[in-house]
N, C-alpha and C positions, 0 to 999 in steps of 0.2 A: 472571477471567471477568466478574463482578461491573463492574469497572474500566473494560473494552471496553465493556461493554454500554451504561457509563456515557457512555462519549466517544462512542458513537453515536448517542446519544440529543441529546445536547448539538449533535455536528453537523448532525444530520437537523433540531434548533430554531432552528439559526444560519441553516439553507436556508430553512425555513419563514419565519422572519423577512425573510432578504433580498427574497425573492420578493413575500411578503405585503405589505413597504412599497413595492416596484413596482408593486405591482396595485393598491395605496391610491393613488399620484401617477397610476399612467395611467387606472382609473377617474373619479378625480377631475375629471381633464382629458377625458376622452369625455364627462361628464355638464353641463360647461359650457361648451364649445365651440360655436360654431356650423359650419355645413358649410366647411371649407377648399376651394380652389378647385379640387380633382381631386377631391374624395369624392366629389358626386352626377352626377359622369361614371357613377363606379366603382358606385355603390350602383342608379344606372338599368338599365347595363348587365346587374347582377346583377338586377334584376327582370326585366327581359324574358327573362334564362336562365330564370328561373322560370315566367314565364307562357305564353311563347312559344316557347322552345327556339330562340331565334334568335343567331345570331351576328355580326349587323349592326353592333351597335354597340362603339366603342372599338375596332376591330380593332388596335390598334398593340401593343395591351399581351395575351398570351393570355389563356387564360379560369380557370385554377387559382384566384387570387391573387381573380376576382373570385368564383368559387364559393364561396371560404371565406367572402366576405364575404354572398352570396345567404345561407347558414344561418343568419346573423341576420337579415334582412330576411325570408326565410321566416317568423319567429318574428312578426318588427313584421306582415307581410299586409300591406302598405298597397295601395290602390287605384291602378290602374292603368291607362287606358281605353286597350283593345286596337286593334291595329294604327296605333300610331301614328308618325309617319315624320317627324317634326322631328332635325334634331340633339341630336348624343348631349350638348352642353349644356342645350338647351332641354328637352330628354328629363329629365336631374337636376330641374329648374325646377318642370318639370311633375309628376312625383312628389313633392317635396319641399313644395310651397307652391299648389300650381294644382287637386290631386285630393281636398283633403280632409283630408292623411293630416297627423299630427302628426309635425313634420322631427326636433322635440327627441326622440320615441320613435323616429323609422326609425334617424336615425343612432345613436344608445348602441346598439340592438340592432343595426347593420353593423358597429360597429365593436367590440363584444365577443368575435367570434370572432378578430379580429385578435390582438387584448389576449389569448385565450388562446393563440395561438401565439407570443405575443414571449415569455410566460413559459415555454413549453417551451422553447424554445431558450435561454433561460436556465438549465434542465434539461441543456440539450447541452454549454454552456458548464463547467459543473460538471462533468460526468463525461470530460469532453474532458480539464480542465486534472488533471483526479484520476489519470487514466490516466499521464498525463507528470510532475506534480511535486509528488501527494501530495496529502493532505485539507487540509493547511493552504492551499498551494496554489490548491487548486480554491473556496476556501473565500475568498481574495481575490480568484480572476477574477470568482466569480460576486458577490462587490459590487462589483466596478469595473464590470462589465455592468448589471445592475440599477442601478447610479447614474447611467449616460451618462444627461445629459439629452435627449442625440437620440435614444436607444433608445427610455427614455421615453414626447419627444412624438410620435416615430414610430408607437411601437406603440401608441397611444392613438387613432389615427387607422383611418379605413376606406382604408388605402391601400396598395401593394405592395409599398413599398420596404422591410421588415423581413419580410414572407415570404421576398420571394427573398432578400435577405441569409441568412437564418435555414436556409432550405433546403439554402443553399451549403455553410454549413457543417457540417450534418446529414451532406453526402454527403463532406466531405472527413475527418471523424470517423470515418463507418463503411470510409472505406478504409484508417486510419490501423489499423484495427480489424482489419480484411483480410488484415494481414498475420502473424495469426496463425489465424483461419479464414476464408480465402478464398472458401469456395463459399455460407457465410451472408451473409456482408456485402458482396460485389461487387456482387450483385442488390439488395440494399436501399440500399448508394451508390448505383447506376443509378436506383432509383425518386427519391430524391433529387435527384437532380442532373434529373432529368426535371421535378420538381415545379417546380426554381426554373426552368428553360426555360421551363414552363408557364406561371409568372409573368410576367417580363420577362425582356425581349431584351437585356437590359442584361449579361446572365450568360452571354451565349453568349461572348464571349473567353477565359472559362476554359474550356472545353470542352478543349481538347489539353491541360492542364492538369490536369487531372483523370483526364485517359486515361492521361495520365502518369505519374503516381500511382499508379492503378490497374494499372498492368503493374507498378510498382517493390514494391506491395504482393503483387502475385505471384508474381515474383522472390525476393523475401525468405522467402514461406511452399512456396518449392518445395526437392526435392533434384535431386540428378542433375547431369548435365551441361548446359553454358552454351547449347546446341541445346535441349533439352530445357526450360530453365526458359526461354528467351525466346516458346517455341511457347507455352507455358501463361503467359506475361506478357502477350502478342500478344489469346490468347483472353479474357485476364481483360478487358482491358481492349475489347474487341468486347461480352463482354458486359454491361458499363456500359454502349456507345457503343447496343447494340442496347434493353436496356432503358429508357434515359433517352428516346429515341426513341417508344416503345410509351408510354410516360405521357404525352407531350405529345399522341399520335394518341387516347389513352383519354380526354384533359382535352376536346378537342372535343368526341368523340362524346357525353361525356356532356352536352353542351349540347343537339347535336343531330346525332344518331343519323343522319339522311340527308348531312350535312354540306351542309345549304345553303348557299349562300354570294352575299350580295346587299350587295357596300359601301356602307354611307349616305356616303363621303365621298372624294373624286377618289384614286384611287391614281395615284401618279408610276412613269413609266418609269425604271427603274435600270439605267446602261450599264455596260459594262466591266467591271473587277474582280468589284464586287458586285453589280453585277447577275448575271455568271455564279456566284458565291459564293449568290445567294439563288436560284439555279434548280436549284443543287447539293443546296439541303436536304433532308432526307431528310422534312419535314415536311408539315402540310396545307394543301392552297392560301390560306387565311387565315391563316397562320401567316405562309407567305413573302408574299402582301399587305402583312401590318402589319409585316415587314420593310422594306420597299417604302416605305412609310409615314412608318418612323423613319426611313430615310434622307432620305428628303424633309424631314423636320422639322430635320435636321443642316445643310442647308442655306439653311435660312431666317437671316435676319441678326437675332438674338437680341440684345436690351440688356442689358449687365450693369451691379454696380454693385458697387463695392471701394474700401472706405478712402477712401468722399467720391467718387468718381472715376464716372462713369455713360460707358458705354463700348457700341460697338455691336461685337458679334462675341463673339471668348472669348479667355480669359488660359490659358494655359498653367499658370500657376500660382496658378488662382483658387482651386483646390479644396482643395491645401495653407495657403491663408492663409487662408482661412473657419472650416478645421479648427484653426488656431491660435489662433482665437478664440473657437470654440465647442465647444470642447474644455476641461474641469477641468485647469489645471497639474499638478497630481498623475497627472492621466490619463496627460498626454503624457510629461511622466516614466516612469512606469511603462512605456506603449507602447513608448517606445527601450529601457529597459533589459531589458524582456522579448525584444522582438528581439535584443539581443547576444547574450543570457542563452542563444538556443535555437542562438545560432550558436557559440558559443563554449565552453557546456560535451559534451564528446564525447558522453557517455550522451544529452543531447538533441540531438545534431548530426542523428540519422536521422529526426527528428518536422522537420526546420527544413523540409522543401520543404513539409511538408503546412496548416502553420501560417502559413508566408509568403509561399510561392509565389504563390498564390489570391490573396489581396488587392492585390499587389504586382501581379500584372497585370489586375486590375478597376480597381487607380485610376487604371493608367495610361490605361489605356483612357477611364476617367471624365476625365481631364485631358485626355484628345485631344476630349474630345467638345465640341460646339459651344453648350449649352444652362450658362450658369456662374447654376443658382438655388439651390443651395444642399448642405450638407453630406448632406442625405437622398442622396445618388447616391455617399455612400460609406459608408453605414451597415454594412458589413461590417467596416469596419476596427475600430469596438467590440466586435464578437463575437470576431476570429479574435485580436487584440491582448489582448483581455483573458485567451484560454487564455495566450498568450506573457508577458502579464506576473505571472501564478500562479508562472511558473518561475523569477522572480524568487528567492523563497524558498528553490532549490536551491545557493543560491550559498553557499558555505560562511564567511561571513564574521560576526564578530558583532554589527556592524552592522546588518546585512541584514535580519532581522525588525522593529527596532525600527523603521528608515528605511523599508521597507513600511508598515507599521502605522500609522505619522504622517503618508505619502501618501493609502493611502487612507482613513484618517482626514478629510485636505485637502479629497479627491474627495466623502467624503461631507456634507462642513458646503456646502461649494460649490452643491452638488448641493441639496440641501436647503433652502439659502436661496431656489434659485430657485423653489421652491414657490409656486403652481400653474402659473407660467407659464414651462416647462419649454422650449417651441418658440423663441420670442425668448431663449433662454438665450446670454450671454457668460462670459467666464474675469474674475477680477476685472482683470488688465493691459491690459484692455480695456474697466472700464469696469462691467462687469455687464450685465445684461439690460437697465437704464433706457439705456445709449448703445451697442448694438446696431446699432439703427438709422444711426449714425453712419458704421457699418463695409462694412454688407451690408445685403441686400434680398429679398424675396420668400419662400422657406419658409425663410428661415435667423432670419424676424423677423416678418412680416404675412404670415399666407395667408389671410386673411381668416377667423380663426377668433374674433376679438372682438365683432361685431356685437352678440352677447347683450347680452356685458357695458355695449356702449358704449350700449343702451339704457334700461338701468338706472343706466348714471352719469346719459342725459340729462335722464329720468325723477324723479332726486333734484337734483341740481342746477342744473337748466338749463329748469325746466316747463315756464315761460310767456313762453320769446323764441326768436327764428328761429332756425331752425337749418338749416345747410349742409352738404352732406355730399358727401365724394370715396371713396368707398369701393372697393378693389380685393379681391373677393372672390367666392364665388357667391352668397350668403348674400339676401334679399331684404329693405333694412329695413323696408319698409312690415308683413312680418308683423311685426314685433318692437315695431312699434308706434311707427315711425321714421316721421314727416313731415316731411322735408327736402328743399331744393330744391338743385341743381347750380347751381355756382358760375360753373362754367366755360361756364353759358348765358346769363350777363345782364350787361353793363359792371361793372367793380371798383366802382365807386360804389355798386352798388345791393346789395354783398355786406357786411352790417354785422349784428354780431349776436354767435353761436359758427357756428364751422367747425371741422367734426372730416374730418381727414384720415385715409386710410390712412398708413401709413410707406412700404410701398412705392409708392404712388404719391408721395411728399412726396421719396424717393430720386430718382424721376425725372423732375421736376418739369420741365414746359418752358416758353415762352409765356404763355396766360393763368393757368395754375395757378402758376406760379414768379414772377409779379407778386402774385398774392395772398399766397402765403406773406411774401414780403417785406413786406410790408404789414400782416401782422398777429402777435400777440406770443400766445404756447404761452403754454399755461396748465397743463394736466396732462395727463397720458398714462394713454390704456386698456390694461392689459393689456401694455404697453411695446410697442403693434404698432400704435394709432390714439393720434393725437398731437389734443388738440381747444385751438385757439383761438381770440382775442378779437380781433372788427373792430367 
């Protein structure tokens, strides 16, 4: 007894530990960032929920994703002057740098609540991978999760992409769960799977996916005849389809209770298919609006940028080669052998649709879509991959722990090196986080979340000569104490001094900015996201 008690203790210190050094790198990184270029959409839109109950702005993305982030700005109060009707960029601008408010306190308090749902779901992660392949097991998902550095710089941010991820997975757990008490956990998968709806629209392709699931989960916890468990498969899964439903219609209301609905920003006609697909939704009229929305946005001609290459449209296969890059070697390892691992040993053959079905048709989905900026549009693949690769450990061979154990061992020096600057993270076969830049562009390297730092390099080394600046970001430098002039407004000649560049704009350099770079010689790199050099 004595012995148990001991190995419990020991693993509940191993948990505390993993978590505890996640919540050290994603603190670390909310407290010296500056705003990346979707926060204070996301952090505006959450004050107006709060001051005005309004649901005018950011209609594209629902409102869950940004009410978590409102309970920290509730906390920050910042100033606000009411009834204001600019856009929902100018809207962030104005909160953040124009009312008063201190931006370094609103965002650490938005993006704290985020930071504590990435580490519940790494809660999930744990008990997901425990249920399937054992403590030890669960004991190396939950560090391969806690060490992605896009978990990470994801959940350190005030942003959506690791809620809905996180949600997804909550409700594909609780139906994995389902099939042993079906009438507790169908209802709390359906609030789940409602929450990541609530978040983004990006989750709506696993929808039949999960309905899926959900009958197969109640199938398996029925007796009786094949009539009878399909009537009660049919139902299980209505009532996921009816509660996921009721949560995205409860995430309005609680913005606003009348459901006004007034767009600050042109919605597009949607013909055909999806058009009748978004007239079909069971949702509230700003819900299929900012369907309306994203479709419009899919159709815009997007610049991408891969392996040197700046390209307008999207690559089929942009979102697996980014993941190749900014993903730990050990990860990726582990990722494939975990997927064999759930297909190939029988005892976990019946966990395999739950574990890979989901992700498998998110990324495909993510690969059809038109927008290639970066690996955050597949943030799920570190959650449901890391339960897959705990089961690693099932495999009877004697090999197998030690060859675990020296991957993620890999994952965590990898990981760790990149300290603090988690976001521009690469794999070393690529270079590391300083040649990044080299590969990819936009949130996979620069979202504009260095401006801080680049004023405290300019600050110590650069006092008293001109300085130039091309910054792609939201970030404002004059608060930071940045007086630079644009480069790209005065003939080459009269550009001489330092010029600190963003990276992604330096990725897509054309014209008069692709004559200045070639004209002048890098000196050092902010952050591995703003490149600053000598004319």
């Amino acid at each position: 007894m004595r012995r148990l008690a001991g190995r419990r203790w020991v693993q509940a210190g191993l948990v505390v530990l993993l978590l505890g050094q996640m919540l050290v790198a994603m603190v670390t990184a909310a407290v010296r960032q500056t705003p990346t270029i979707d926060e204070p959409v996301y952090v505006g839109a959450a004050a107006v929920y709060l001051e005005e109950h309004s649901l005018r702005y950011n209609p594209e993305h629902p409102p869950l994703g940004k009410l978590v982030i409102a309970a920290g700005v509730a906390v920050a109060d910042p100033r606000l002057e009411p009834g204001f009707r600019g856009g929902q960029t100018e809207l962030g601008r104005r909160l953040l740098y124009e009312s008063g408010n201190d931006p370094w306190r609103v965002m650490l308090w938005a993006r704290l609540p985020v930071i504590a749902l990435t580490l519940l779901f790494g809660w999930v992660v744990y008990v997901f991978a425990r249920e399937l392949a054992g403590t030890a097991g669960a004991l190396a998902a939950l560090a391969l999760y806690c060490l992605s550095p896009d978990v990470i710089a994801h959940g350190s941010l005030a942003t959506l992409d690791v809620p809905a991820a996180g949600f997804l997975l909550t409700a594909v757990w609780l139906l994995w769960r389902a099939r042993l008490r079906p009438r507790l956990h169908l209802p709390l998968a359906g609030a789940a799977l409602g929450a990541a709806l609530a978040t983004k629209m990006s989750t709506l392709p696993v929808v039949p996916v999960l309905l899926v699931l959900a009958g197969v989960s109640v199938w398996c916890a029925s007796s009786g005849g094949w009539r009878r468990r399909a009537v009660r498969a049919c139902a299980g899964a209505g009532v996921v389809a009816l509660v996921a439903v009721a949560v995205v219609w409860v995430t309005y209301l609680m913005v606003d209770p009348r459901l006004r609905w007034d767009p600050q920003q042109h919605v597009p006609v949607v013909h055909g298919l999806r058009g009748l697909l978004v007239e079909l939704m069971p949702f509230p009229e700003p819900y299929r609006d900012g369907m309306r929305i994203q479709f419009g946005l899919e159709n815009h001609p997007w610049e991408g940028f891969l392996f040197g290459r700046l390209y307008t449209g999207s690559l089929w296969y942009y979102l697996p080669a980014a993941l190749l890059v900014k993903t730990p070697l050990g990860l990726l390892v582990l990722w494939a052998a975990g997927a064999v691992t759930v297909v190939a040993l029988r005892r976990l053959r019946p966990a395999a649709p739950y574990v890979l079905a989901a992700p498998a048709v998110l990324l495909a989905a993510a690969m059809y879509g038109s927008r290639n900026f970066g690996t955050r549009y597949a943030l799920f693949l570190p959650m449901f991959l890391a339960v897959a690769a705990g089961c690693v450990l099932l495999v009877r061979r004697r090999w197998v722990p030690v060859t675990t154990g020296a991957l993620v061992a890999f994952v965590a020096v990898s990981s760790l090196r990149a300290y603090p600057y988690y976001l521009p993270y690469a794999n070393e076969a690529f270079g590391g986080p300083a040649r990044t830049r080299q590969h990819l562009h936009d949130s996979n390297v620069d979202w504009g979340q260095d401006l801080g730092r680049l004023a405290e390099r300019l600050r110590e080394r650069y006092r008293d000569e001109r300085i130039w600046l091309v910054y792609k970001g939201s970030g404002v430098p004059s608060y930071y104490g940045i007086e630079a002039g644009d480069p790209r407004r005065v003939p080459p000649d009269r550009v001489r001094g330092v010029l600190a560049v963003s990276d992604s704009a330096a990725a897509k350099a054309t014209g008069r900015l692709a004559e200045l770079l070639a004209g002048s010689r890098p000196v050092e790199d902010v952050g591995h996201s703003i490149t600053i050099y000598r004319r």
